[in-house]
C-alpha positions as a LaTeX table, in Angstrom:
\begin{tabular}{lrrr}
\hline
Residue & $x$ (\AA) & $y$ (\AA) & $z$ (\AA) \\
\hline
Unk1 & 0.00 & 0.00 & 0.00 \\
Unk2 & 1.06 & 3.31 & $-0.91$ \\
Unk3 & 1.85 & 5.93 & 2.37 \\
Unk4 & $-0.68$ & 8.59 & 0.77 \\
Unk5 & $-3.58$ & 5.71 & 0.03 \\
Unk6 & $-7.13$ & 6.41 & 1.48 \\
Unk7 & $-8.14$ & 3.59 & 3.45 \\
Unk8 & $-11.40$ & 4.91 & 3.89 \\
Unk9 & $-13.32$ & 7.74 & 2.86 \\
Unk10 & $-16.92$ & 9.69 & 3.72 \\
Unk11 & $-17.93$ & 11.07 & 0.89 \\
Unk12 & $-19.93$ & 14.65 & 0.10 \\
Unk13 & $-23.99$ & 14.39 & 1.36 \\
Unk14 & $-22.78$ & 11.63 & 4.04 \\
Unk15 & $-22.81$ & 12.20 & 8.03 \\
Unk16 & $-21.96$ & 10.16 & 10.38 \\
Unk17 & $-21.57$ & 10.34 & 14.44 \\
Unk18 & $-19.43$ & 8.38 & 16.32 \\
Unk19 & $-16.10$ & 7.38 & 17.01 \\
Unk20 & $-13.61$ & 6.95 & 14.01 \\
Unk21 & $-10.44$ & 4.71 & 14.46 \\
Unk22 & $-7.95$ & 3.91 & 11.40 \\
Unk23 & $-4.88$ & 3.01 & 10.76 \\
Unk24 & $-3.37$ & 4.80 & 7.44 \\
Unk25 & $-5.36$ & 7.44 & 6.21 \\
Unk26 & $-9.08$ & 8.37 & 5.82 \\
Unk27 & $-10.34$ & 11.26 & 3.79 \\
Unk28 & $-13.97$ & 12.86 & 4.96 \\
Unk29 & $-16.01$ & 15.10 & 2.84 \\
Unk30 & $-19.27$ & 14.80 & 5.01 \\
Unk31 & $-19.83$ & 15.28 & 8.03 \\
Unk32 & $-18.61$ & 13.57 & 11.12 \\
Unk33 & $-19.61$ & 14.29 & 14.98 \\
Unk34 & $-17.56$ & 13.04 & 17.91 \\
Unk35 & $-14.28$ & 11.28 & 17.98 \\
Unk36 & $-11.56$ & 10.42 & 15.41 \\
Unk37 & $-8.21$ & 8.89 & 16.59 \\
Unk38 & $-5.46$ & 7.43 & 14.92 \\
Unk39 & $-1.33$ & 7.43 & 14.15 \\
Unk40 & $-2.25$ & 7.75 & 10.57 \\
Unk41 & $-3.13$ & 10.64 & 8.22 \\
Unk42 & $-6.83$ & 12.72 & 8.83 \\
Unk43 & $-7.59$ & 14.62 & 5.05 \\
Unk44 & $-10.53$ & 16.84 & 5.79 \\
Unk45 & $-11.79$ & 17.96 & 2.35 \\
Unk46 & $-13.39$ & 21.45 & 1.39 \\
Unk47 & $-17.09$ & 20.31 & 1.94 \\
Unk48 & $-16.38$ & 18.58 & 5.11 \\
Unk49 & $-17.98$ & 19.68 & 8.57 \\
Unk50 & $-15.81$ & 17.73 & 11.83 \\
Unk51 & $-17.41$ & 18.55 & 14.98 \\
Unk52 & $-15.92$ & 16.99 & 18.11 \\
Unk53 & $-12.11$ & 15.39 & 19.40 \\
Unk54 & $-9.23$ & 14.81 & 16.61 \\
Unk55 & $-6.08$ & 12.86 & 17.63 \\
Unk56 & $-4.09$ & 12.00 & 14.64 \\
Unk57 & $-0.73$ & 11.40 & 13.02 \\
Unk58 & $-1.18$ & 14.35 & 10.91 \\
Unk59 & $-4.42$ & 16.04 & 10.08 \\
Unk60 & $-4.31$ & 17.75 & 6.40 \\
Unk61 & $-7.33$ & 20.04 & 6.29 \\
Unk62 & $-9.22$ & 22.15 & 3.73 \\
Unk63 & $-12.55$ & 21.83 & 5.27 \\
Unk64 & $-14.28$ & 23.16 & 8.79 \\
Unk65 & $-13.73$ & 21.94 & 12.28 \\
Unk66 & $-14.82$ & 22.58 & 15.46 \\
Unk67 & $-13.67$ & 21.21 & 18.59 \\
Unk68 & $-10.04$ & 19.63 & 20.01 \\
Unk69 & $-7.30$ & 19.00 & 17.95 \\
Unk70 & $-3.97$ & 16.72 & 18.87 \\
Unk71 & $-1.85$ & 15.95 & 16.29 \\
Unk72 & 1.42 & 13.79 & 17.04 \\
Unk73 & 3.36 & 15.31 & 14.09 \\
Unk74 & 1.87 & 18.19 & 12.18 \\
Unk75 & $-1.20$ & 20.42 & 11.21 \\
Unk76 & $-1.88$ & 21.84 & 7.84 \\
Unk77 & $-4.48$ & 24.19 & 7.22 \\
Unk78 & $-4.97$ & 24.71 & 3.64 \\
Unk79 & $-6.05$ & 28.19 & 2.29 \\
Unk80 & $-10.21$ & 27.17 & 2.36 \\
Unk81 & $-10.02$ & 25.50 & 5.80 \\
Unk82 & $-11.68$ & 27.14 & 9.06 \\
Unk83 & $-10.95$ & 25.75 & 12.53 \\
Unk84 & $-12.89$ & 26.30 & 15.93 \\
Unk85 & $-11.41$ & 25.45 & 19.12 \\
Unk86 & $-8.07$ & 23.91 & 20.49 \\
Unk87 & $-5.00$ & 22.34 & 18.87 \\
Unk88 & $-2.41$ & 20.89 & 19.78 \\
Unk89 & 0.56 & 19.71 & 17.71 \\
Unk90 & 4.36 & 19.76 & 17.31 \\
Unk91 & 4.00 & 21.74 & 13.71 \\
Unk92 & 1.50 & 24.00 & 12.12 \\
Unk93 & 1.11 & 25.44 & 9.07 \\
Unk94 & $-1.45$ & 27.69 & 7.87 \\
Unk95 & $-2.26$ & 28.99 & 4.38 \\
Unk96 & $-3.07$ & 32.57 & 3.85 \\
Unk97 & $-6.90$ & 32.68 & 3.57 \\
Unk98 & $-6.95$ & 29.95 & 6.66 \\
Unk99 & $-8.93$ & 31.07 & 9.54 \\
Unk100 & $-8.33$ & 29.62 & 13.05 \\
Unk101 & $-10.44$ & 31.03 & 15.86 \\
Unk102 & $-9.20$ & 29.37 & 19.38 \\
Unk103 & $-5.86$ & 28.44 & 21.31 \\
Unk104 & $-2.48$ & 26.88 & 19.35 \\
Unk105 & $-0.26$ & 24.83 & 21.74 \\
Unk106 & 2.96 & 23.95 & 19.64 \\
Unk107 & 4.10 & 20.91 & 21.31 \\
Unk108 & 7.69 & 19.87 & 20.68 \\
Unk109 & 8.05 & 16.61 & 22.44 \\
Unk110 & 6.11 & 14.86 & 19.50 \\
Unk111 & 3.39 & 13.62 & 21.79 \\
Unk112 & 0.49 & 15.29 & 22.07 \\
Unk113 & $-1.18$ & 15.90 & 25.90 \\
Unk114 & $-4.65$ & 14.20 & 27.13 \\
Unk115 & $-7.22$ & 16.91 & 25.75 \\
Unk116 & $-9.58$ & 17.85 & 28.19 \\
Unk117 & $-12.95$ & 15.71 & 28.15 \\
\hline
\end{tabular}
């Protein structure tokens, strides 16, 4: 399997709630309430609507999210993506045109502290 292969993906006019664990990386479009963990890769897409607790790998985002964020290794915020809430990762990186509206804790012990419940 290739490392940028989608495992899974939830697709455009799809919504789901509940809790999300992968290994690799999934790709959402919909939209997804409550709780995603994994090591792998989160892609949120432009149409996508997250609402609840993110602890990935990486989480690759062009879509909206609102909630916690912990990300072992990075956060990218593409130029279309909006974020609401908390994050927590060793590296960020936001497009011009990104909007994040909450706290940023840059974390550079690679592991990402319990979020709050």
């Amino acid at each position: 399997m290739a490392k940028d292969e989608i495992n899974a993906f939830l697709g455009a006019g799809t919504s789901y709630e509940g809790r999300l664990s992968f290994q690799g990386s999934v790709r959402i479009d919909g939209n997804f309430q409550g709780e995603v963990e994994s090591e792998g890769v989160l892609v949120v897409g432009r149409e996508a609507f997250i609402r609840g607790q993110v602890k990935v790998g990486q989480l690759i985002s062009s879509g909206r999210i609102e909630g916690e964020i912990a990300a072992k290794e990075r956060c990218v915020f593409h130029k279309t993506a909006s974020f609401k809430g908390a994050v927590v990762t060793p590296a960020l990186v936001v497009e011009d045109g990104a909007v994040i509206d909450g706290s940023v804790s840059m974390n550079t012990n690679g592991t990402p502290p319990a979020l709050t419940e």
